[in-house]
C-alpha positions as a Markdown table, in Angstrom:
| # | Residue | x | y | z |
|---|---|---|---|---|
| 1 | Unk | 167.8 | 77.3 | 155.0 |
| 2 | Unk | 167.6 | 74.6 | 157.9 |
| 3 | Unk | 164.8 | 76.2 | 159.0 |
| 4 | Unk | 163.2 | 76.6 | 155.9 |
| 5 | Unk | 163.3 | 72.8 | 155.4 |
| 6 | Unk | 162.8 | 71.6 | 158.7 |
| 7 | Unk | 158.8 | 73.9 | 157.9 |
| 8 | Unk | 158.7 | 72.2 | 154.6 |
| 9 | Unk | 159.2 | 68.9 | 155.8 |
| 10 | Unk | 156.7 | 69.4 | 158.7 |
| 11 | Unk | 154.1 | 70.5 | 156.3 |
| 12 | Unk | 155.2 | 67.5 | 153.8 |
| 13 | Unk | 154.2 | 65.8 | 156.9 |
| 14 | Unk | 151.2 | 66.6 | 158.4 |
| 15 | Unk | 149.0 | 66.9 | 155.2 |
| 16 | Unk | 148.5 | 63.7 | 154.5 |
| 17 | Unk | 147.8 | 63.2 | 158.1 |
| 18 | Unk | 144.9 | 65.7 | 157.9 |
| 19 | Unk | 143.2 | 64.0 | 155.4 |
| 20 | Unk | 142.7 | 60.7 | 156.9 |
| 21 | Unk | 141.2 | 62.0 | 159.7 |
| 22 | Unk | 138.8 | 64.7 | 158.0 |
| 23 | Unk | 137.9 | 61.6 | 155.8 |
| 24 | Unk | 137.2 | 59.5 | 158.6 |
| 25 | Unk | 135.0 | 62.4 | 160.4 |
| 26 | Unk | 132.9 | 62.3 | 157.6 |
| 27 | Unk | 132.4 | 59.0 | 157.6 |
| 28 | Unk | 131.6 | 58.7 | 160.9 |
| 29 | Unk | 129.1 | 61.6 | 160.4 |
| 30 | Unk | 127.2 | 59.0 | 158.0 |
| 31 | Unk | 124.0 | 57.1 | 159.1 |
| 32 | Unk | 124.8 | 53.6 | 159.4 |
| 33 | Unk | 122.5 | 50.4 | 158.9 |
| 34 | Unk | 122.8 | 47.1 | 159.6 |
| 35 | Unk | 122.2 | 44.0 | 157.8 |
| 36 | Unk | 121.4 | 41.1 | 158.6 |
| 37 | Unk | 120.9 | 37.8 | 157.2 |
| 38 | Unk | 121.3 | 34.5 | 157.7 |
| 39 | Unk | 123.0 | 33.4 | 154.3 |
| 40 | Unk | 126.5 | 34.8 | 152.5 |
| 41 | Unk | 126.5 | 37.5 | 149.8 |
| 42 | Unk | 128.1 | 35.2 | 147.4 |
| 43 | Unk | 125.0 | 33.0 | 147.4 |
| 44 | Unk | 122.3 | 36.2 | 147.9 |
| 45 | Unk | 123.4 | 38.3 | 144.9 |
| 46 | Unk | 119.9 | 39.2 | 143.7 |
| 47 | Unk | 118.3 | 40.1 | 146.9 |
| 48 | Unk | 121.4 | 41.9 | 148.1 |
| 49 | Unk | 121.2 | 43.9 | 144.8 |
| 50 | Unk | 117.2 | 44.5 | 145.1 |
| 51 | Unk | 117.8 | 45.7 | 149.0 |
| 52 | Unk | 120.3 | 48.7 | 147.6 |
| 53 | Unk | 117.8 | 49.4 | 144.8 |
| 54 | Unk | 115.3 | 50.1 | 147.1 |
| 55 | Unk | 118.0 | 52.0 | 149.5 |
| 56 | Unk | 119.0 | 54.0 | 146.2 |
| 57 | Unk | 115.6 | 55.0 | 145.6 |
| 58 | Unk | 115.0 | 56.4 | 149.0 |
| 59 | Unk | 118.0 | 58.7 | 148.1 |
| 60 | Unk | 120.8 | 56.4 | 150.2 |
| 61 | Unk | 123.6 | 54.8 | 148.7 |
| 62 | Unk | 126.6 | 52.8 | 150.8 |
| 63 | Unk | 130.0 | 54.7 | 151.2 |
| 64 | Unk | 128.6 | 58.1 | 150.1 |
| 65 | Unk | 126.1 | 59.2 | 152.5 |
| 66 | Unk | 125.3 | 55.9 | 154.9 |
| 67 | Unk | 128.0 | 53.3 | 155.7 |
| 68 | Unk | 126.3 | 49.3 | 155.8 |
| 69 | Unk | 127.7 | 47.1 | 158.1 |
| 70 | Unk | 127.0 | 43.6 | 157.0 |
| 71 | Unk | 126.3 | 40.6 | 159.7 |
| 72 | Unk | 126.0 | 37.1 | 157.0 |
| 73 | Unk | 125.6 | 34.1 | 159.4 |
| 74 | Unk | 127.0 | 32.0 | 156.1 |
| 75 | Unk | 124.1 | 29.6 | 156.6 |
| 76 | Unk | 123.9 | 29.1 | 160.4 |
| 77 | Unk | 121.0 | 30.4 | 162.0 |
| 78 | Unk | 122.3 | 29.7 | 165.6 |
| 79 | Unk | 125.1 | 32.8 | 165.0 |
| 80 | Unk | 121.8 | 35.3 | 163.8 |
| 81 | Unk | 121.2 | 36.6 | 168.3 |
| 82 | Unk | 124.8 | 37.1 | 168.6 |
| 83 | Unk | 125.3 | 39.1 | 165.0 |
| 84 | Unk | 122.0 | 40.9 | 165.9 |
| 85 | Unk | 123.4 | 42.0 | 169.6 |
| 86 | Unk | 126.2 | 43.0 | 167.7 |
| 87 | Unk | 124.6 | 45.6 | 165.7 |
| 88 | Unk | 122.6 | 46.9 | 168.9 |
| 89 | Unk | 126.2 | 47.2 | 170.7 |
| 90 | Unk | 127.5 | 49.0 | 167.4 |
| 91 | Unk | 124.7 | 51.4 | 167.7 |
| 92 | Unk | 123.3 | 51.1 | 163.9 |
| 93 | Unk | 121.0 | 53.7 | 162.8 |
| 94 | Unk | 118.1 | 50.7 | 161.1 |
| 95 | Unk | 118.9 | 47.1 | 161.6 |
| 96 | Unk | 117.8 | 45.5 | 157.8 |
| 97 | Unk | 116.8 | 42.0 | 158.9 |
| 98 | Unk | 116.1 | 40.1 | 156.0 |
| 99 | Unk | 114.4 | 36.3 | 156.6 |
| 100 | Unk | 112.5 | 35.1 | 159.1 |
| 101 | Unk | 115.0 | 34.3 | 161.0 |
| 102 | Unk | 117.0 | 37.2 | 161.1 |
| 103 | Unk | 114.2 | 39.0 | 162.0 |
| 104 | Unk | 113.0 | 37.3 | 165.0 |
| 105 | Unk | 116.8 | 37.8 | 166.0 |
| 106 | Unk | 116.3 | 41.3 | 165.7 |
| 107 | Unk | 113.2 | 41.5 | 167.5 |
| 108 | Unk | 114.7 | 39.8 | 170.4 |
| 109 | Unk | 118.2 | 42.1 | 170.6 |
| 110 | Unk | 116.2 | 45.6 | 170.6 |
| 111 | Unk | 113.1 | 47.4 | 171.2 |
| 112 | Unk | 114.2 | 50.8 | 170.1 |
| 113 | Unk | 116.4 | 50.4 | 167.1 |
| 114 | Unk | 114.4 | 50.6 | 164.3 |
| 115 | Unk | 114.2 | 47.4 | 162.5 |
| 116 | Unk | 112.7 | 46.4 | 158.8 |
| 117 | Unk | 112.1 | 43.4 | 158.0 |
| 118 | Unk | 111.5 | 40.9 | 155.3 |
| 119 | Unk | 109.9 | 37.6 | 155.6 |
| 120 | Unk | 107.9 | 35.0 | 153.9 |
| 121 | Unk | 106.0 | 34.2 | 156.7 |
| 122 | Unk | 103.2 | 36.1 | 158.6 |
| 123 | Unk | 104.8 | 38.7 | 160.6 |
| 124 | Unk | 101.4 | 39.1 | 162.9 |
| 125 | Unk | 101.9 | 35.4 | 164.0 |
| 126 | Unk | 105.2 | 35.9 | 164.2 |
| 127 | Unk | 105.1 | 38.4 | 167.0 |
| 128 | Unk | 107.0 | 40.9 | 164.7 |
| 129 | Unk | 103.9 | 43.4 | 164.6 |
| 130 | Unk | 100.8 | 44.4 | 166.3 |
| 131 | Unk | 99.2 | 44.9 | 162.6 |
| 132 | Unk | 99.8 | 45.1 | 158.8 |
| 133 | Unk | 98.6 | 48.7 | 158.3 |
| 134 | Unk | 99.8 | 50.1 | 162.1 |
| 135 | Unk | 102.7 | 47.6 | 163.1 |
| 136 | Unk | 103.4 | 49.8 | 166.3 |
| 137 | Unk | 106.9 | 49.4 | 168.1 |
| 138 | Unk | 110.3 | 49.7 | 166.1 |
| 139 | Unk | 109.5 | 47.3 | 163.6 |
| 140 | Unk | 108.0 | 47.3 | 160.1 |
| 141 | Unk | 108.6 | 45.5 | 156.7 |
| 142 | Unk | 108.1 | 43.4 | 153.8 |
| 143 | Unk | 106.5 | 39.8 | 153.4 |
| 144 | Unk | 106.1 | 38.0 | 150.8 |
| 145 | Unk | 103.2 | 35.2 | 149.9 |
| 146 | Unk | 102.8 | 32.8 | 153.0 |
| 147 | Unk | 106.1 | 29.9 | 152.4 |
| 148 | Unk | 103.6 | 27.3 | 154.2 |
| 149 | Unk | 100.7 | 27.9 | 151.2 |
| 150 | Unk | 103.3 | 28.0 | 148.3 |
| 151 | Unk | 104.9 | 24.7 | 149.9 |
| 152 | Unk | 101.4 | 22.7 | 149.8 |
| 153 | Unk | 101.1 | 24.6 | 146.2 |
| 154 | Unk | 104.4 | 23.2 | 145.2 |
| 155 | Unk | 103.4 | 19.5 | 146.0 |
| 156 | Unk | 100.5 | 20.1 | 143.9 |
| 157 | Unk | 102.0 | 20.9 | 141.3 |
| 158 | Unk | 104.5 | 17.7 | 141.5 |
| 159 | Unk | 101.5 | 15.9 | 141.6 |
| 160 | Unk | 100.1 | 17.5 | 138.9 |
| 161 | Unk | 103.1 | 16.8 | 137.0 |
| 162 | Unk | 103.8 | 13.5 | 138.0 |
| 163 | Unk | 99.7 | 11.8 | 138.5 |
| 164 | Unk | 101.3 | 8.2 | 139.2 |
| 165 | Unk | 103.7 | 9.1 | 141.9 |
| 166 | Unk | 102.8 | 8.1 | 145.4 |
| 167 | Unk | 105.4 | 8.9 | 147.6 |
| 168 | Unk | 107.1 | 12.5 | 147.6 |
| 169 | Unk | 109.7 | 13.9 | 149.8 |
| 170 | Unk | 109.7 | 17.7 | 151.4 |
| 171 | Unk | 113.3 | 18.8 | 152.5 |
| 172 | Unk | 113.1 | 21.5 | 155.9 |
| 173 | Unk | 115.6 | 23.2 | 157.8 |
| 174 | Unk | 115.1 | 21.8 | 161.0 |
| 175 | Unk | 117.7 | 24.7 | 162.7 |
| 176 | Unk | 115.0 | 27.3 | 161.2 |
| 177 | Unk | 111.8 | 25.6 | 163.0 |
| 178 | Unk | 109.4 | 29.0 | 162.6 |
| 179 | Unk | 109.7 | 28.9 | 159.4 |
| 180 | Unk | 110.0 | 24.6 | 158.8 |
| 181 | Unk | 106.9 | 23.6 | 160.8 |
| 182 | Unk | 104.5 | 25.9 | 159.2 |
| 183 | Unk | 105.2 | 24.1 | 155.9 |
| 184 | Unk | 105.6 | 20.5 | 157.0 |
| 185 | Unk | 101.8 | 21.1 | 158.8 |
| 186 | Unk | 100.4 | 22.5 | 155.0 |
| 187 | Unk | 102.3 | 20.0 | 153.1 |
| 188 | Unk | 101.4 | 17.0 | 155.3 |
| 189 | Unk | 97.9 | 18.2 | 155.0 |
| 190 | Unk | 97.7 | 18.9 | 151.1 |
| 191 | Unk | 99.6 | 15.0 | 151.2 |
| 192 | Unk | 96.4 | 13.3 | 152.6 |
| 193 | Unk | 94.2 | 15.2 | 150.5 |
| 194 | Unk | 95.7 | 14.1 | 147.4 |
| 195 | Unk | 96.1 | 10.7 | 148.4 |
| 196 | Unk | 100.5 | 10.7 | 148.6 |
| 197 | Unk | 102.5 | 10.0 | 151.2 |
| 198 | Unk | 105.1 | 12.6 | 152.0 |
| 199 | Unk | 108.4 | 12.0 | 153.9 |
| 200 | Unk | 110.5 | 14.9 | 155.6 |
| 201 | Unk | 114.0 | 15.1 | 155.2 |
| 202 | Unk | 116.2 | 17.6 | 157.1 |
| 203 | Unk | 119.4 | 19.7 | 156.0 |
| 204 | Unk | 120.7 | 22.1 | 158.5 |
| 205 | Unk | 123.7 | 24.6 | 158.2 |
| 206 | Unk | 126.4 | 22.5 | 155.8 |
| 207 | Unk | 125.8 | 22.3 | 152.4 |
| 208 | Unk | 127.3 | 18.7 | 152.7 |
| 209 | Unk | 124.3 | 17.9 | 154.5 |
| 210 | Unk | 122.8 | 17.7 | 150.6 |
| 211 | Unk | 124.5 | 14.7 | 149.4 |
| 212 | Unk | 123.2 | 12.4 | 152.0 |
| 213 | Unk | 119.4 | 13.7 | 151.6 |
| 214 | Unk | 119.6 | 12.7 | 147.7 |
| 215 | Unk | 120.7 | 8.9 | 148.8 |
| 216 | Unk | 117.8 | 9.0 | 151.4 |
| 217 | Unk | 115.5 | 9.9 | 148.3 |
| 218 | Unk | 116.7 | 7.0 | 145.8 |
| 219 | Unk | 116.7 | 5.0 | 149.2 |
| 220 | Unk | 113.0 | 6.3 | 149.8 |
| 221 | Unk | 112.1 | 5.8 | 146.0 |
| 222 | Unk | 110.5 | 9.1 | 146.4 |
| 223 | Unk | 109.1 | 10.4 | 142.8 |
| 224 | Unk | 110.3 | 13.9 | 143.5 |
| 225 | Unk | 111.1 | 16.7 | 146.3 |
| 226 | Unk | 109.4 | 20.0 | 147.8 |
| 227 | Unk | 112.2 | 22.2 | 148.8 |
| 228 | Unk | 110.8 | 24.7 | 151.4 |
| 229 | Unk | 111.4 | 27.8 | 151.3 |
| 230 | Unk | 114.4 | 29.0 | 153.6 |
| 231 | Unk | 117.5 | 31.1 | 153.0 |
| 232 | Unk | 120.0 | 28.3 | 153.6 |
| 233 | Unk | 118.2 | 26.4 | 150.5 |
| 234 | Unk | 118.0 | 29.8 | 148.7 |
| 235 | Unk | 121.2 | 30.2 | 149.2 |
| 236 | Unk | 122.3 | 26.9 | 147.8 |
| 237 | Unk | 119.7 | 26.6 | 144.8 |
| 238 | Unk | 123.0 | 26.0 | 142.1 |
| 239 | Unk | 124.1 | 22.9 | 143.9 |
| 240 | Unk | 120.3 | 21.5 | 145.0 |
| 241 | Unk | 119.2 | 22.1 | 141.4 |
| 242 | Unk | 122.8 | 20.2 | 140.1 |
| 243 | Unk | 121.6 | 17.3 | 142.7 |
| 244 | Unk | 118.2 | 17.2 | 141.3 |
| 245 | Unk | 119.3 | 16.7 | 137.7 |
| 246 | Unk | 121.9 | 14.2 | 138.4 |
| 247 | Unk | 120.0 | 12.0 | 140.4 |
| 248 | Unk | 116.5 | 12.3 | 137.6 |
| 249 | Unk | 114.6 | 13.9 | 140.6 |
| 250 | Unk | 112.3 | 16.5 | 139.7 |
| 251 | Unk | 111.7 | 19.4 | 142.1 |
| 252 | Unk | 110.1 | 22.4 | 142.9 |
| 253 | Unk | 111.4 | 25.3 | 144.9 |
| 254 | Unk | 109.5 | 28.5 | 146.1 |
| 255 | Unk | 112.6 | 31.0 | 144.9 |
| 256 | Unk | 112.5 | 31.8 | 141.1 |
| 257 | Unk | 116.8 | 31.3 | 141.8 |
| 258 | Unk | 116.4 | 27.7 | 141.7 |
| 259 | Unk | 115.0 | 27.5 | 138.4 |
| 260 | Unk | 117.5 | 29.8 | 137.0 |
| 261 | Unk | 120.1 | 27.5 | 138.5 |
| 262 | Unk | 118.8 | 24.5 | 136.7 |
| 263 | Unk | 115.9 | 23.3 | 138.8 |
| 264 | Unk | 112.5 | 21.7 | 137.2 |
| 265 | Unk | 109.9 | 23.9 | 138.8 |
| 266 | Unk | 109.7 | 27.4 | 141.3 |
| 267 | Unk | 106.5 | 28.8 | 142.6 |
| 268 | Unk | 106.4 | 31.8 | 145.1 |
| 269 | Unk | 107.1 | 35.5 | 145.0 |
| 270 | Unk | 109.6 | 37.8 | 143.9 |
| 271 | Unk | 112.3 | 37.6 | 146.4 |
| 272 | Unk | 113.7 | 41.1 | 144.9 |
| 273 | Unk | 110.4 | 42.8 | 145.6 |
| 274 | Unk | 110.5 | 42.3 | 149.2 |
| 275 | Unk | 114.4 | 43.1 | 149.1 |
| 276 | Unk | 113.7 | 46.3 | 146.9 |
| 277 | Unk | 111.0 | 47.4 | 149.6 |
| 278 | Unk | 113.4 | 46.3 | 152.7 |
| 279 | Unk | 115.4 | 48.9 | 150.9 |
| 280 | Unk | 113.4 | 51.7 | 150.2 |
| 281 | Unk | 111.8 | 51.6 | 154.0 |
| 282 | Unk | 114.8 | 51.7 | 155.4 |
| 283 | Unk | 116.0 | 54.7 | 153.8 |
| 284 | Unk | 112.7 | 56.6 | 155.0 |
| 285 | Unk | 113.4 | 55.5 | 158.4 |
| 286 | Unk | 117.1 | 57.0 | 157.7 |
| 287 | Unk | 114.6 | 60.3 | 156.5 |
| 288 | Unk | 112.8 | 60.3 | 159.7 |
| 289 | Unk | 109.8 | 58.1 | 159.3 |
| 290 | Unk | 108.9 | 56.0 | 162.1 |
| 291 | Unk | 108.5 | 52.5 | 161.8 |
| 292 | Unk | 105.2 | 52.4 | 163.4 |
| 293 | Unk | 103.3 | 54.6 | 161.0 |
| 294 | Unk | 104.5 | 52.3 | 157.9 |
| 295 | Unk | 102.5 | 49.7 | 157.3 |
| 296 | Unk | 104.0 | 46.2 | 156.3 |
| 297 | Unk | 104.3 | 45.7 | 152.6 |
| 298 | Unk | 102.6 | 42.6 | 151.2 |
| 299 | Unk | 103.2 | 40.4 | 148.2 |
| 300 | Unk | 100.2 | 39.2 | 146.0 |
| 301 | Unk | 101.6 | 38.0 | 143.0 |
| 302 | Unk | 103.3 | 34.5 | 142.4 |
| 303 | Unk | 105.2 | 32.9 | 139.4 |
| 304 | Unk | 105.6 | 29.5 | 138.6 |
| 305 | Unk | 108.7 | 29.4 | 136.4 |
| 306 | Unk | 109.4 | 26.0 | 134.6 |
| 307 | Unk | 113.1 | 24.9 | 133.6 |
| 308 | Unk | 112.4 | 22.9 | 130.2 |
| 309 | Unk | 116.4 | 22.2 | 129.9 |
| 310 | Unk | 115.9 | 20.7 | 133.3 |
| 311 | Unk | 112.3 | 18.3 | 132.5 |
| 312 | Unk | 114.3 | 17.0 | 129.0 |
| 313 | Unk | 117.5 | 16.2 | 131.2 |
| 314 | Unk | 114.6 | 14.4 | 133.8 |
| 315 | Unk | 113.4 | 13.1 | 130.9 |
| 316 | Unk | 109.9 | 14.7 | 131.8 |
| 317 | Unk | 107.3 | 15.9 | 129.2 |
| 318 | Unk | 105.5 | 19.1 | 130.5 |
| 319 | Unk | 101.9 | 18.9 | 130.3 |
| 320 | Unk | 100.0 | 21.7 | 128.2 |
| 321 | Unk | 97.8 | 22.9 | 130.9 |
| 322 | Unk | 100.9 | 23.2 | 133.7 |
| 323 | Unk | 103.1 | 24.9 | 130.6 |
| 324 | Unk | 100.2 | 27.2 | 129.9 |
| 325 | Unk | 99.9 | 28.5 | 133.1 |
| 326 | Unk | 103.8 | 29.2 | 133.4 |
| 327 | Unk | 105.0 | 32.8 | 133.9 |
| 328 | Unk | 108.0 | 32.0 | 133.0 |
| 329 | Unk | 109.4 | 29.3 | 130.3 |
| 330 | Unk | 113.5 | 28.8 | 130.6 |
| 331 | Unk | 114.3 | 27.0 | 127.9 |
């Protein structure tokens, strides 16, 4: 009998011990990526949710046959080389480096990893590639329209919108320069063409950084605000677009997300579609496809999505022919 129970107890035992570890082999069997971006998922649900699309499509979806280890630098860009060296150390399968940023950090940690991108700005300039239709090396991607010609678009449209303003404000990232430079260059220049004077503000990394960039504006008396296009301003589009309104300063951002959050005016690409394709090339990769042979994905369309909530609360009347052209009316 003793012995009896002392072999039921020891199998009692060891069962549950056996799955754990069978479990754990399978997991560890699974191809894993890497993400990497220089935001938080709380603030990125759309793109995030695009980026597995695009994964799911390819055939790949996260705990059942790859494992995704997320790197979110929560909005500051100087963490993005050391997350990036991490994922290199970790010996990821594809690094997903979404944003400039993150992919220049990615660039810079590995030249064998494969790594897709996805960036608003021109990944030939960049360095990232060789070419859009052979990128050669481990790197490949998505871009979306040019941030510094939708910047100088957005101030155009301000203008457009408000014909007696003279002075306008463009708020940059300054810890993001790649991608801040570009646009202060095309904005500065669209500026003198137009005849306005355009004043740069900077917000780097904190959020509180926001508060005091509205009191330089009222200080300014700046008639309204390009927001460029960068993931920490993505990121935060609720609370810029909150800002905007209570202060009565209209604004125009390139990511649809800040229109939906309240904002007067957006004009760029799709974010998603970038995200979906970030997805869908890093599962072929995962299939065997070599990053050199896919050739970079480009964006062509652009939305302008107008916020008529947001212009009543501004006390703004939309004009016909800027209303007409919208793609998108929120009302």
């Amino acid at each position: 009998m003793d012995m009896r129970r002392r072999d039921l107890i020891a199998a009692l035992g060891g069962a549950p011990v056996a799955w754990p570890l069978a479990a754990y082999a399978q997991q560890s069997a699974m191809p894993v990526v890497g993400f990497l971006n220089p935001a938080s998922p709380q603030s990125y649900p759309r793109p995030l949710a695009a980026f597995l699309k695009g994964l799911a499509e390819a055939g790949y979806i996260d705990g059942q046959n790859i494992t995704i280890q997320y790197r979110w630098a929560e909005g500051h860009n100087d963490r993005l080389p050391a997350l990036a060296a991490d994922l290199v150390r970790s010996h990821v399968s594809v690094i997903a480096a979404t944003t400039t940023a993150a992919a220049l950090a990615a660039k810079a940690a590995t030249s064998t990893i494969p790594v897709v991108f996805e960036t608003g700005s021109d990944p030939i300039k960049l360095g990232l590639v060789a070419s859009l239709s052979r990128p050669g090396g481990n790197i490949t991607g998505a871009a979306s329209m040019s941030v510094e010609v939708i910047a100088a678009k957005g101030l155009e449209l301000l203008h457009e919108l408000l014909p007696a303003a003279r002075v306008i404000a463009l708020l940059v990232n300054p810890t993001n320069p790649t991608v801040a430079e570009p646009q202060e260059r095309e904005v500065l220049a669209a500026a003198r063409a137009l005849g306005l004077e355009v004043r740069v503000l900077q917000a780097a990394n904190s959020e509180r950084d926001f508060d005091g960039v509205f009191a330089k504006l009222i200080e300014l008396h700046a008639a309204g605000l390009v927001i460029s296009a960068d993931a920490l301003f993505t990121s935060q589009s609720q609370q810029l677009a909150a800002l905007a309104v209570r202060h009565a300063v209209p604004a125009v951002h390139a990511r649809r997300e800040f229109a939906m959050a309240g904002g007067l005016l957006s004009y760029g690409s799709e974010i998603t579609d970038s995200y979906r394709v970030a997805g869908l090339y890093t599962g072929r990769i995962l299939k065997g496809d070599k990053p050199a042979d896919l050739p970079v994905q480009q964006a062509t369309k652009v939305e302008l999505v107008i916020n008529l909530k947001a212009a009543k609360a501004l006390g703004i009347a939309i004009p016909l022919s800027l209303s007409g052209r919208a793609d998108e009316l929120i009302e």
